[in-house]
C-alpha positions, -999 to +999 in steps of 0.1 A: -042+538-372-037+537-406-002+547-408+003+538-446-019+569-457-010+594-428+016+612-459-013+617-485-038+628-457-019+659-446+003+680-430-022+689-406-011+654-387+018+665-380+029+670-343+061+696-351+064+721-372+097+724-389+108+763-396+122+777-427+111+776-462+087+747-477+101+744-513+081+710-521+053+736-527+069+757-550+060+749-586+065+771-620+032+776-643+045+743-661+054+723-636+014+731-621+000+728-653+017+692-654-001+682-626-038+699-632-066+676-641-088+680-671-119+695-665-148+678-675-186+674-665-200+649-641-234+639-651-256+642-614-290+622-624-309+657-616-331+667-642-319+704-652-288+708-637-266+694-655-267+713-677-262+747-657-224+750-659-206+754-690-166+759-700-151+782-725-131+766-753-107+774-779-122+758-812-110+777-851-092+802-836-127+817-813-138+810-777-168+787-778-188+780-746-197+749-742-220+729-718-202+709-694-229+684-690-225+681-652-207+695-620-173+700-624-152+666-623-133+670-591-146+698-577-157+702-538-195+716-538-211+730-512-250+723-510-270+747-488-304+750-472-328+755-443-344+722-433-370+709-459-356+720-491-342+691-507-303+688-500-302+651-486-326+640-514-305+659-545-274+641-530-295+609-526-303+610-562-267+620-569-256+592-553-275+565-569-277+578-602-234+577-599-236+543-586-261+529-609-232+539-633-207+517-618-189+541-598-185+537-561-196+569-538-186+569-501-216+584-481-206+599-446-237+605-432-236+626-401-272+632-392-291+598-395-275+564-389-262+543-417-295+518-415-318+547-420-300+561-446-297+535-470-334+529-469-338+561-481-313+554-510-333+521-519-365+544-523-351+570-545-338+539-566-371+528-569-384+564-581-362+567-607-367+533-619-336+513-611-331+482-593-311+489-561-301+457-556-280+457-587-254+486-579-262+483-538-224+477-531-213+506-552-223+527-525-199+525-489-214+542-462-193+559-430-221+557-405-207+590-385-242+596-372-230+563-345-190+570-340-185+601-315-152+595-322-154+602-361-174+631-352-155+646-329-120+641-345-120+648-380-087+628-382-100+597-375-125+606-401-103+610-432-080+581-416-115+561-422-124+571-455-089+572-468-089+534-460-121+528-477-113+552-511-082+528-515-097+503-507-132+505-527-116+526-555-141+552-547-144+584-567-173+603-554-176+610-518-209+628-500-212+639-463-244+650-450-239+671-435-206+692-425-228+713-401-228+681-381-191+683-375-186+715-360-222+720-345-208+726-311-172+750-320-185+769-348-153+791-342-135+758-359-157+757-389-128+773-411-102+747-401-128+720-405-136+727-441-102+733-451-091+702-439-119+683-449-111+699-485-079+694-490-078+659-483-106+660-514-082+677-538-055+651-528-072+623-535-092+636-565-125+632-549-155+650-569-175+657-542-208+674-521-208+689-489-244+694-473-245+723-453-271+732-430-290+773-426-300+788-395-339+800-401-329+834-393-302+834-428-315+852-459-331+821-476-305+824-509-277+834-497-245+808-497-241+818-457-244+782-433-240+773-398-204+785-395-208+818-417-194+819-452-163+794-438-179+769-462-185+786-491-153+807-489-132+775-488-151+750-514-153+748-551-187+765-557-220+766-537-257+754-548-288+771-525-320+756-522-348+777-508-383+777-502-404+807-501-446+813-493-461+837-514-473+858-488-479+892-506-495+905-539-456+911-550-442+878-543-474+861-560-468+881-593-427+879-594-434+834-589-467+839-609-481+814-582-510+819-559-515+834-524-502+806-499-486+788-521-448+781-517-424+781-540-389+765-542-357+780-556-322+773-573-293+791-576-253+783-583-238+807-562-206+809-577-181+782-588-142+786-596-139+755-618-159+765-648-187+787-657-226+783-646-260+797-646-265+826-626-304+832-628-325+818-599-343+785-615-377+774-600-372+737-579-397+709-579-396+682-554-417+654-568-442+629-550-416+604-550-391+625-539-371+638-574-352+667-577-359+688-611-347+721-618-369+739-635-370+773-657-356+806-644-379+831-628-392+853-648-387+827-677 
């Protein structure tokens, strides 16, 4: 299956091990630096994000910091959430915003079939005003939410979307979610992301893992279904939450009324460049935008 790319996807393919030292992994500070990509921000389409992470420069002799205007060009994000907080539709809006651009996005989509899921990409098109007919092909979706196999053997998976970032020149990839492909050997999760990340950094892939929370996880922490594995093993992480203002404190640390429910932001943590750390206030809009907002407390 795929033979051609079975050297780029890994060594995890590998039937034997050979012993002894591995000196094609051995590299001096030059010889690294050779290799390592410039960093550079990837504009997402979200209103207030963008402009959350930042990079330190040398200009005239002084550090400057300096807006990155985007993620982190090949980074590996993590995305994390309870249910209803807005993960699939900031990676929807990702995702067509990138494609509208030109650039072609593979979409695994784990949860809802392939059908189902590019109607929802039409609509969030339509809300931020672009034709989706126009960049429709940019976007090449794995429908794993169908294929057991693909689930179940994350081999096959990267065999598959190997084949199509060759073959579609793809530069973005999305899966929503990971939690999907471990649901039922949790104890794998670690192994799962690492794969699923490396084969990422070989191919230069800038992408957005959705991860899903258990209802019983502190709302903003960067913890998933799996523990930390994700988040100890990506890039950076982004937390949605969503919170009801169910006490006098709570009502005057939002400044929002009794019943009311708020939803939050945070970076939690990114090894690629600099970012915001303050929580930011999220809006979810009646046609199903993403905005991040100001920081609490302003």
């Amino acid at each position: 299956m795929h033979e051609e790319f079975r050297e780029r996807v890994g060594e995890y393919e590998k039937t034997e091990v050979e012993h002894g030292p591995d000196l094609s992994v051995v590299y001096t500070g030059s010889q690294a630096l050779k290799e390592a990509p410039e960093i550079y921000g990837v504009e997402t389409g979200i209103e207030g994000l963008d402009e959350l992470f930042f990079i330190v420069r040398e200009k005239n002799g002084k550090l400057v910091k300096e807006s990155l205007r985007g993620i982190p060009a090949y980074s590996v994000m993590n995305l994390t959430g309870v249910a209803d907080t807005g993960k699939s539709l900031m990676t929807e809006q990702f995702t067509i915003y990138r494609a509208s651009k030109g650039d072609k996005v593979a979409f695994i989509t784990v949860e809802s079939p392939a059908n189902f899921v590019v109607a929802s990409l039409k609509l969030r098109a339509m809300a931020m005003g672009l034709n989706f007919n126009h960049f429709q092909d940019n976007i090449i979706l794995i429908d794993a939410a169908s294929s057991t196999k693909l689930r179940e053997n994350i081999p096959d998976l990267l065999d598959t979307l190997a084949y199509v970032i060759k073959n579609y020149k793809v530069k973005f990839t999305i899966i929503d979610s990971i939690t999907g492909l471990f649901e039922n050997k949790e104890m794998m999760a670690r192994a799962v992301i690492r794969r699923l990340y490396n084969f990422m950094k070989k191919w230069y892939q800038t992408a957005i893992f959705v991860s899903q929370k258990r209802s019983g996880h502190e709302e903003l922490t960067a913890e998933a279904a799996g523990g930390y594995a994700v988040s100890h093993i990506v890039d950076g992480t982004m937390v949605v939450a969503k919170e009801l203002i169910d006490s006098s404190f709570k009502a005057k640390l939002y400044k929002r009324p009794l019943g009311d429910i708020v939803r939050l932001f945070r970076i939690d943590g990114c090894r690629m460049s600099g970012h915001d750390t303050k929580t930011h206030f999220l809006e979810i809009t009646e046609t199903g935008l993403i905005r991040i907002k100001e920081p609490i407390g302003g």
